[in-house]
KOLKE-747893 format. One record per residue (C-alpha): x, y, z. Coordinates in nm, 2 decimals, decimal comma. Layout:
N
+--------+--------+--------+
!      x !      y !      z !
+--------+--------+--------+
!      X !      Y !      Z !
...
+--------+--------+--------+
This chain:
364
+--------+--------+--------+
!      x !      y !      z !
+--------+--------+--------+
!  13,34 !   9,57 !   4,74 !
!  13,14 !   9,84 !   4,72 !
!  13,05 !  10,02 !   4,42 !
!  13,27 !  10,34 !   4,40 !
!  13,04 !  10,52 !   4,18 !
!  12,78 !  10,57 !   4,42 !
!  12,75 !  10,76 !   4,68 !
!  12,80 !  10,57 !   5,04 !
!  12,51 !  10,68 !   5,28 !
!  12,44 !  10,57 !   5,67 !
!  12,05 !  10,59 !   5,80 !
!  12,08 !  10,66 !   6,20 !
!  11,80 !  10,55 !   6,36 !
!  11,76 !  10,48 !   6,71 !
!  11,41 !  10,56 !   6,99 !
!  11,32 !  10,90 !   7,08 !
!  11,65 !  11,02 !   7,31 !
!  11,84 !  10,74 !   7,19 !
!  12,16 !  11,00 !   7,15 !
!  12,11 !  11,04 !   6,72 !
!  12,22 !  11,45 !   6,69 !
!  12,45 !  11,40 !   6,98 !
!  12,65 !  11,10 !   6,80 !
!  12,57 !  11,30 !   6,43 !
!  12,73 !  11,63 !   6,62 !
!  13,08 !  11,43 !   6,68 !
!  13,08 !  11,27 !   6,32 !
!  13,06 !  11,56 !   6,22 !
!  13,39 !  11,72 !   6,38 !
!  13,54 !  11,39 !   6,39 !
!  13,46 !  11,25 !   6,00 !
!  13,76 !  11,04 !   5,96 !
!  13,93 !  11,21 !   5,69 !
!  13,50 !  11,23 !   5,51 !
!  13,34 !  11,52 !   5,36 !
!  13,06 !  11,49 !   5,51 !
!  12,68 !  11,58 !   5,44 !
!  12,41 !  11,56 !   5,69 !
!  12,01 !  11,50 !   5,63 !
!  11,80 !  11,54 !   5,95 !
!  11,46 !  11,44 !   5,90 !
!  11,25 !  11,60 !   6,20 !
!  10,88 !  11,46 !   6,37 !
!  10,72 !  11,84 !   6,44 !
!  10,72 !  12,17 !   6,27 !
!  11,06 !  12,30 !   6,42 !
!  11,43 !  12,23 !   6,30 !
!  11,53 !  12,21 !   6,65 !
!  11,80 !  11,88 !   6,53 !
!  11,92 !  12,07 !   6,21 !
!  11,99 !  12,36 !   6,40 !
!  12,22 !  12,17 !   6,66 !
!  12,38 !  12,02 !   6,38 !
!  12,44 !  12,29 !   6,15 !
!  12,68 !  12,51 !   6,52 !
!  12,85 !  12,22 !   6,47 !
!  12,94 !  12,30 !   6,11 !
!  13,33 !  12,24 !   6,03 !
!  13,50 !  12,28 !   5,70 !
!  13,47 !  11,92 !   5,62 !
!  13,10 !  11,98 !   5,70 !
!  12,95 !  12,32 !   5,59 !
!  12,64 !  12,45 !   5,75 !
!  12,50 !  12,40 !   5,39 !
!  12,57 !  12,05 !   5,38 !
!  12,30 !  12,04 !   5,65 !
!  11,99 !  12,00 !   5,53 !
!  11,60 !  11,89 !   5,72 !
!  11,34 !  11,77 !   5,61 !
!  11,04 !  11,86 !   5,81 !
!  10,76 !  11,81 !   5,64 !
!  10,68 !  11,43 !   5,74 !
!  10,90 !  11,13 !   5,75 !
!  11,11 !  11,07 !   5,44 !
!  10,96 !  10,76 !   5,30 !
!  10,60 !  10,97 !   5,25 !
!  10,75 !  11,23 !   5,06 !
!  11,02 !  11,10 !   4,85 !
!  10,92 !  11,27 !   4,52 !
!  10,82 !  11,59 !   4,72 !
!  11,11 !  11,63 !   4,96 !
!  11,39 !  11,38 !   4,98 !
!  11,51 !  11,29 !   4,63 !
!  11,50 !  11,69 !   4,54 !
!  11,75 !  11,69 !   4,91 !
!  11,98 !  11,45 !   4,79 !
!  12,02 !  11,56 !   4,46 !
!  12,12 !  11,91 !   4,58 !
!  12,37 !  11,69 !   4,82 !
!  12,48 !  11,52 !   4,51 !
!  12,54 !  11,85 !   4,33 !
!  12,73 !  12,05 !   4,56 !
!  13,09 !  12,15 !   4,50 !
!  13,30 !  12,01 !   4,65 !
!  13,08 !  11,69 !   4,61 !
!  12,97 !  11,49 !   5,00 !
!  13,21 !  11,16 !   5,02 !
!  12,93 !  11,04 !   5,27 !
!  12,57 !  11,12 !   5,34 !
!  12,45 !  11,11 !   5,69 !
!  12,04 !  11,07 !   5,75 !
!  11,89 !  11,12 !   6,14 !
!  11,59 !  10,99 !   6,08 !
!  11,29 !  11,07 !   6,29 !
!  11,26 !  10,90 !   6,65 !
!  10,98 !  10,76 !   6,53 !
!  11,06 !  10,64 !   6,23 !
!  11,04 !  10,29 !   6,07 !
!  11,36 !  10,20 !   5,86 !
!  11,29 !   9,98 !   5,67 !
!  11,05 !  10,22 !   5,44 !
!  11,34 !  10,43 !   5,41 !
!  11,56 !  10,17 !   5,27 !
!  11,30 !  10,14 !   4,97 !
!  11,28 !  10,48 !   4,90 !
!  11,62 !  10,44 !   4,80 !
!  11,51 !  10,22 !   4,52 !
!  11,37 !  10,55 !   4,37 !
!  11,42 !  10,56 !   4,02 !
!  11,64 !  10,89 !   4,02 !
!  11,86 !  10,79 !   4,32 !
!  11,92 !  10,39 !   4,29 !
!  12,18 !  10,42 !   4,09 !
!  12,39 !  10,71 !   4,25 !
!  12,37 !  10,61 !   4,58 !
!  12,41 !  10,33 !   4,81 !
!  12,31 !  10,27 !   5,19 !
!  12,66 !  10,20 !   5,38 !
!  12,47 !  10,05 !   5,68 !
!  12,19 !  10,10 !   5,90 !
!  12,32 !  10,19 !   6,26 !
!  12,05 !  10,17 !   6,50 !
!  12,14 !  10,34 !   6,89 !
!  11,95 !  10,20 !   7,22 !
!  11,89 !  10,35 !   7,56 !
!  12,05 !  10,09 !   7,75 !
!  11,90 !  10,18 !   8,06 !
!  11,58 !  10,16 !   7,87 !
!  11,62 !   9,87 !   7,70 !
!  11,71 !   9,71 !   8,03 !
!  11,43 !   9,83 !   8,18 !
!  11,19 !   9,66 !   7,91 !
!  11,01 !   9,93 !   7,81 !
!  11,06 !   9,91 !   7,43 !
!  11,15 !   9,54 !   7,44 !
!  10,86 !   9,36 !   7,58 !
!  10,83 !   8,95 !   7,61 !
!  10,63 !   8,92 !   7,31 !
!  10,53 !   8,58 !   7,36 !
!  10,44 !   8,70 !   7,75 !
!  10,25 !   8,97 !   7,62 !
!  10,03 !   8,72 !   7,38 !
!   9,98 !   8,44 !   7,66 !
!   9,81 !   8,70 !   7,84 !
!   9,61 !   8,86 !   7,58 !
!   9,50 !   8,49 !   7,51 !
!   9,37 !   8,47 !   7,90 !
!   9,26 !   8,86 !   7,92 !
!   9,04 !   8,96 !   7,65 !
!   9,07 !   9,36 !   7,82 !
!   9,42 !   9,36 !   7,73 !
!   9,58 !   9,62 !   7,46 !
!   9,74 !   9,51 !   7,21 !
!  10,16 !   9,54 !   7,18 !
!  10,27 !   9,90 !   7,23 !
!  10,35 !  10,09 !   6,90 !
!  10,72 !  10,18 !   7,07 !
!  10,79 !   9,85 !   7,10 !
!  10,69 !   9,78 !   6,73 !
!  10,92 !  10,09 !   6,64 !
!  11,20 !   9,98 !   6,87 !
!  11,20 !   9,62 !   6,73 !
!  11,16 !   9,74 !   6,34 !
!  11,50 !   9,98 !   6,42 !
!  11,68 !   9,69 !   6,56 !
!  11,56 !   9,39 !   6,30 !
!  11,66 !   9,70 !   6,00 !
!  12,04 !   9,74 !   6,18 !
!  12,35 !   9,66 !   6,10 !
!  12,52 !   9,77 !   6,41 !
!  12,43 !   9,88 !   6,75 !
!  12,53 !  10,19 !   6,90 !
!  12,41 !  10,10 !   7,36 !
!  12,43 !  10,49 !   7,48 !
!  12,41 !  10,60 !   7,80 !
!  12,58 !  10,31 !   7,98 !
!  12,70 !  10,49 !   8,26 !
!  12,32 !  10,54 !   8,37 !
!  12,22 !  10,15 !   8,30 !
!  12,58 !  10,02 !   8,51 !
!  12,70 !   9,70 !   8,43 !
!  12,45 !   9,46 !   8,52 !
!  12,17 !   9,70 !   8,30 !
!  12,46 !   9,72 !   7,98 !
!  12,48 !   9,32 !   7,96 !
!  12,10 !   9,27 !   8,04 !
!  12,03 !   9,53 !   7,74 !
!  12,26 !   9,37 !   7,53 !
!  12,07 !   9,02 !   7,61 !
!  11,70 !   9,18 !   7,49 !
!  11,90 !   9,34 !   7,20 !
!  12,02 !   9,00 !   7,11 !
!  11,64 !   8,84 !   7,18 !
!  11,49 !   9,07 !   6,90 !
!  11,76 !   9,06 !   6,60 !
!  11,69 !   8,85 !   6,36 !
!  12,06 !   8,77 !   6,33 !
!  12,36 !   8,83 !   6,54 !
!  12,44 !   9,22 !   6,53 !
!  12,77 !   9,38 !   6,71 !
!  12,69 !   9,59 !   6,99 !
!  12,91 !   9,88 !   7,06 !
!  12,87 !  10,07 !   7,42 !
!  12,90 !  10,45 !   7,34 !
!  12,89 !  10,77 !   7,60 !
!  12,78 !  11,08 !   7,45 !
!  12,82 !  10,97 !   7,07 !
!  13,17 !  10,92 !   7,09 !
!  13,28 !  10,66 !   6,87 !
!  13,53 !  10,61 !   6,60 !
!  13,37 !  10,67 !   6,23 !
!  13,58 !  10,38 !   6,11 !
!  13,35 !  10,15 !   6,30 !
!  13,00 !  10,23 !   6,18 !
!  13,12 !  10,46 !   5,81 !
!  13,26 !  10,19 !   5,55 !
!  13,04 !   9,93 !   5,62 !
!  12,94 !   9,82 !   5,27 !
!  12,59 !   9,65 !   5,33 !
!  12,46 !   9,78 !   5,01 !
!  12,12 !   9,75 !   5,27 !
!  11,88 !   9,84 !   4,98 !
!  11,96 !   9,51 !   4,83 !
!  11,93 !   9,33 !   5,13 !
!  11,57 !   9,38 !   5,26 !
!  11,43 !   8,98 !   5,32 !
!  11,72 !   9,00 !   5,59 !
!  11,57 !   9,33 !   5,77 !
!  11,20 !   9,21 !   5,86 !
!  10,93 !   9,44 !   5,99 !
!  10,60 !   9,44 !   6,17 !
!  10,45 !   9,66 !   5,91 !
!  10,52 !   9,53 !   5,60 !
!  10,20 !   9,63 !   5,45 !
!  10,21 !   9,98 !   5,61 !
!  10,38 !  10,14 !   5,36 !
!  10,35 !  10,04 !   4,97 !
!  10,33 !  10,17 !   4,64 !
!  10,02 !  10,24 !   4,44 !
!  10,03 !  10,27 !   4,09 !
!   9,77 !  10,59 !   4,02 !
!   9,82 !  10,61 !   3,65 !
!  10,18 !  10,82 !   3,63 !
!  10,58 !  10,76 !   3,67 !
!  10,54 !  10,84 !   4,06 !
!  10,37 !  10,59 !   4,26 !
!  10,29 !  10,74 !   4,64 !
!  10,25 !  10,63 !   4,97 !
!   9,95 !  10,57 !   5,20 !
!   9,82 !  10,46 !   5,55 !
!  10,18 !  10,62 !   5,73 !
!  10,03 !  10,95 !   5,91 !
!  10,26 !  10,82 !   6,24 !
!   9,87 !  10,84 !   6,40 !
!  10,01 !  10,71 !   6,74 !
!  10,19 !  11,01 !   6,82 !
!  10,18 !  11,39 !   6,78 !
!  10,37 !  11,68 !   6,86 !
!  10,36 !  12,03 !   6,94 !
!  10,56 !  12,35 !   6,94 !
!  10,56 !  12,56 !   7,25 !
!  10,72 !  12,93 !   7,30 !
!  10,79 !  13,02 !   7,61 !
!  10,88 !  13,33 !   7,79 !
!  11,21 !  13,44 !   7,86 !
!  11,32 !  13,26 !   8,20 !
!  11,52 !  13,38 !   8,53 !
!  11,64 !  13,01 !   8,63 !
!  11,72 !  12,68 !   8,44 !
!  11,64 !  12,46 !   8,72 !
!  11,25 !  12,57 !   8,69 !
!  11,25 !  12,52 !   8,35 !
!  11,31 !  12,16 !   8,44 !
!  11,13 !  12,10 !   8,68 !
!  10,81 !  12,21 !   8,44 !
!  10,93 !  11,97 !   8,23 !
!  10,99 !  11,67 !   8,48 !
!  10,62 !  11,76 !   8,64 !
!  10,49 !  11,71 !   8,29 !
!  10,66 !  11,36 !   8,20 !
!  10,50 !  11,27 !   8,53 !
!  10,14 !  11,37 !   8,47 !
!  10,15 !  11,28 !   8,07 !
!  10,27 !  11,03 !   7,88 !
!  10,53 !  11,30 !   7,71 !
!  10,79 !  11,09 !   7,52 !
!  11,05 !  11,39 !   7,40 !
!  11,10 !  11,74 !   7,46 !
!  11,36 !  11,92 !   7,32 !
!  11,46 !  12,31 !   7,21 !
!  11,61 !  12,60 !   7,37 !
!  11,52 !  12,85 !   7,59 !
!  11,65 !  13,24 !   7,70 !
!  11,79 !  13,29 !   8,05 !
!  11,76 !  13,66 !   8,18 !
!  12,12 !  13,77 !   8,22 !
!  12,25 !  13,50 !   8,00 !
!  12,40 !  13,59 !   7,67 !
!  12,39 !  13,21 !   7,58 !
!  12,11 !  13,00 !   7,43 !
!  12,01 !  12,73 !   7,70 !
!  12,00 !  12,42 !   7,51 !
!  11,72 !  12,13 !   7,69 !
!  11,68 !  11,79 !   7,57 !
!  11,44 !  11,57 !   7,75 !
!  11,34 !  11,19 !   7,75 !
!  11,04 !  11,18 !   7,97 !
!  11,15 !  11,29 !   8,32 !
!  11,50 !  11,27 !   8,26 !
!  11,61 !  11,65 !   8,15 !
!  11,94 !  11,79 !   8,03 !
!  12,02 !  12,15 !   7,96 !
!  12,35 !  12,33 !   7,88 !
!  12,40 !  12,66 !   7,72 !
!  12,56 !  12,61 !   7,35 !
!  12,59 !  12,95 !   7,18 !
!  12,55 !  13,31 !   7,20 !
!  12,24 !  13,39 !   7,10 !
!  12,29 !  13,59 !   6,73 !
!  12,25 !  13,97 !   6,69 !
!  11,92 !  13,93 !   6,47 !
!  11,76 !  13,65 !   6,67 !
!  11,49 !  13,71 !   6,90 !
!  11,57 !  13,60 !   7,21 !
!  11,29 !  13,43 !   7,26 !
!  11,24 !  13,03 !   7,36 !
!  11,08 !  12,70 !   7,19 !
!  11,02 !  12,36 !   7,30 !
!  10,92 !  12,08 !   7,11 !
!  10,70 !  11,82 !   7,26 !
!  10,60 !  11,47 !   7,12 !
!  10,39 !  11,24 !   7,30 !
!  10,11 !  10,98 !   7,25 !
!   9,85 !  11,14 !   7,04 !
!   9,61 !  11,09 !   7,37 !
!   9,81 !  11,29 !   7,57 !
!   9,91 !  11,62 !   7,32 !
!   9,64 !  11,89 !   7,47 !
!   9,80 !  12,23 !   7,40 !
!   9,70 !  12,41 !   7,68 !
!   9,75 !  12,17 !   7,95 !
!  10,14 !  12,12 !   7,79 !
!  10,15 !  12,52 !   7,75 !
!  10,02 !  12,59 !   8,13 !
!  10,25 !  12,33 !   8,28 !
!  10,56 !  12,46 !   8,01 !
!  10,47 !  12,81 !   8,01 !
!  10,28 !  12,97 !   8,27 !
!  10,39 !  13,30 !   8,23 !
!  10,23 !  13,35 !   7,87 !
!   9,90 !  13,27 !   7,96 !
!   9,92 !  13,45 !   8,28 !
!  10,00 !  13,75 !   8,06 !
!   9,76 !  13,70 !   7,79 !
+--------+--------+--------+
C-alpha cells in the first residue's frame, strides 16, 4: 500500500505530439473525485503547454495549481527550479491530492525519477506511476522503434552508416521507464497499425506493460492515477541508454548538480507572426516546412482578422491541427507565436521565419 503521507505524483511522458496536454487537459476536468495540481515542464522559451492547461482551470484544478517550468528539463535544475515548484504545490491551501508532471517531448524519465530522491522532497512525495503515450501510427510506422539489431548488422557491413537515431533512444527510454501505455491516435493508425504498434511496444519493454488505446486523451483517471509503483524505488527495473548521461558530482557542498544534458540534438525556436486572414495558409506554411526540414513539433496560437477567438495550431511534422479555444483577453495583444523544435541541424531562424512568417520580413 502506498504510503499515505506522501504525496502521490504521475510523470507523463510520451514523443513530441504524443497527445501529453491534450490527455493532462481532460484529467484535469475529469480528476476522479482528485484535487489536482499540474507541473508542465516546456523544451523552448514559451509556456505555450501551461497556457492550454491553465483555460482548462476547474475548481478542483485552479489556474494557480498550474505551474511550468521552462528553464530546461527538470532533472538539470532540481535545486534551481523544481523542488522550489513542488514545494509551493505542497504548500498550497487547500493542499494537491495528486501532482501531475508533462514532461518535455524530449525528455528522458528516468533522470526525473532520481530527482525525486532529492533530499527535500523524498520523503513527501512519491511517484504513482510513469505513463508513457505513443503515436500509434508512428510507432507502426517504425520511426521511433527501429530494429536495433537490423540497424547494428548493417553498421557492422557499412562503416558510412549513422549511428541509432537520438528519437529512437528517447522513444525506447519513455517506454523501458513506463508503467502503462497510453496508444493515441488509433483512429489514424486503423486496426492493422494499433496491433502492429502494440507488437514494437511489446519488442522494446523490458517487461510486459498494459497498453491502453486512447482518442483525444480520453481515458478514465482510475486507470493510470492510483497506481502505487512507488517508481523512485524501482529504478534497476526501468533501464536506459544513457545511464551515464546524467549523474551527480560532488563539488564540495550539500547540492550536487548535473552535467553533459544540454538536449544538444535538438533545438527550438520562438516565432511571431503577423496577424493572419485565413487558417488554411497558416497550415499550409507549416506543412511546406515539415516537408523541406526536419521540423519535429510546432505548436502555439495565432490571430485571425475578424476572429475574436485565439486560433490554437499543434503540429507533428506535416500533420497540422488548429481550432479556435478562447477569446482572446481585453489586455492581450493580439498578436501570434509559434513554437518550433527540430534537429539542431535544421533550426535556421530565418529560413523557419520566411517560410512561417512572410509578412514580417516583407514589412521590415
Amino acid at each position: 500500500m502506498a504510503d499515505l503521507a506522501k504525496l502521490p505524483v504521475t510523470v507523463v511522458t510520451g514523443f513530441l505530439g504524443s497527445g501529453k496536454t491534450t490527455l493532462i487537459s481532460h484529467l484535469i476536468q475529469n480528476p476522479g473525485g482528485k484535487r489536482l495540481a499540474v507541473v508542465v515542464n516546456e523544451f523552448g522559451d514559451v509556456g505555450v503547454d501551461g497556457d492550454i492547461l491553465k483555460s482548462c482551470a476547474i475548481p478542483d484544478c485552479p489556474a494557480e495549481n498550474i505551474m511550468e517550468l521552462a528553464n530546461g528539463c527538470i532533472c538539470c535544475t532540481v535545486a534551481d527550479d523544481f523542488i522550489p515548484t513542488i514545494e509551493a504545490l505542497m504548500a498550497l491551501e487547500p493542499r494537491p491530492e495528486h501532482i501531475l508532471i508533462e514532461t518535455s517531448g524530449l525528455a528522458l524519465p528516468k533522470p526525473l525519477l532520481k530527482a525525486f530522491d532529492w533530499p527535500d522532497i523524498r520523503s513527501k512525495i512519491t511517484v504513482d506511476g510513469v505513463i508513457a503515450l505513443a503515436d500509434a501510427e508512428a510507432v507502426a510506422s517504425g520511426r521511433f522503434a527501429p530494429d536495433v539489431a537490423a540497424v547494428d548488422a548493417q553498421r557492422a557491413a557499412d562503416d558510412s552508416l549513422d549511428h541509432e537515431t537520438p528519437l529512437s533512444e528517447v522513444f525506447e527510454d519513455q517506454i523501458a521507464c513506463a508503467d502503462i501505455i497510453l496508444l493515441t491516435k488509433p483512429d489514424l493508425a486503423g486496426a492493422s497499425g494499433v496491433e502492429k504498434a502494440k507488437a514494437m511496444i511489446a519488442a522494446q519493454a523490458p517487461r510486459p506493460l498494459p497498453v491502453v488505446e486512447v482518442a483525444e486523451g480520453v481515458v478514465d483517471p482510475r486507470v493510470i492515477l492510483g497506481l502505487e509503483a512507488a517508481a523512485e524505488d524501482d529504478m534497476d527495473a526501468r533501464p536506459s541508454h544513457h545511464e551515464d548521461h546524467h549523474h551527480h558530482q560532488d563539488n564540495g557542498d550539500d547540492h550536487p548538480h548535473h552535467h553533459d544534458h544540454d538536449h544538444d540534438d535538438f533545438d527550438s525556436i520562438v516565432v511571431d507572426i503577423p496577424e493572419i486572414s485565413d487558417p488554411m495558409e497558416l497550415v499550409a506554411r507549416i506543412e511546406a516546412l515539415a516537408t523541406s526540414k526536419n521540423i519535429l513539433r510546432v505548436k502555439g496560437y495565432a490571430s485571425v482578422k475578424g476572429k475574436p477567438l485565439r486560433l490554437l495550431v499543434q503540429a507533428v511534422g506535416a500533420r497540422v491541427r488548429h481550432q479556435f479555444d478562447r477569446p482572446w483577453k481585453p489586455d492581450e495583444t493580439r498578436q501570434g507565436r509559434l513554437v518550433v523544435i527540430a534537429e539542431h541541424d535544421d533550426v535556421k531562424r530565418a529560413s523557419i521565419e520566411a517560410v512561417l512568417a512572410p509578412q514580417a520580413q516583407a514589412a521590415e
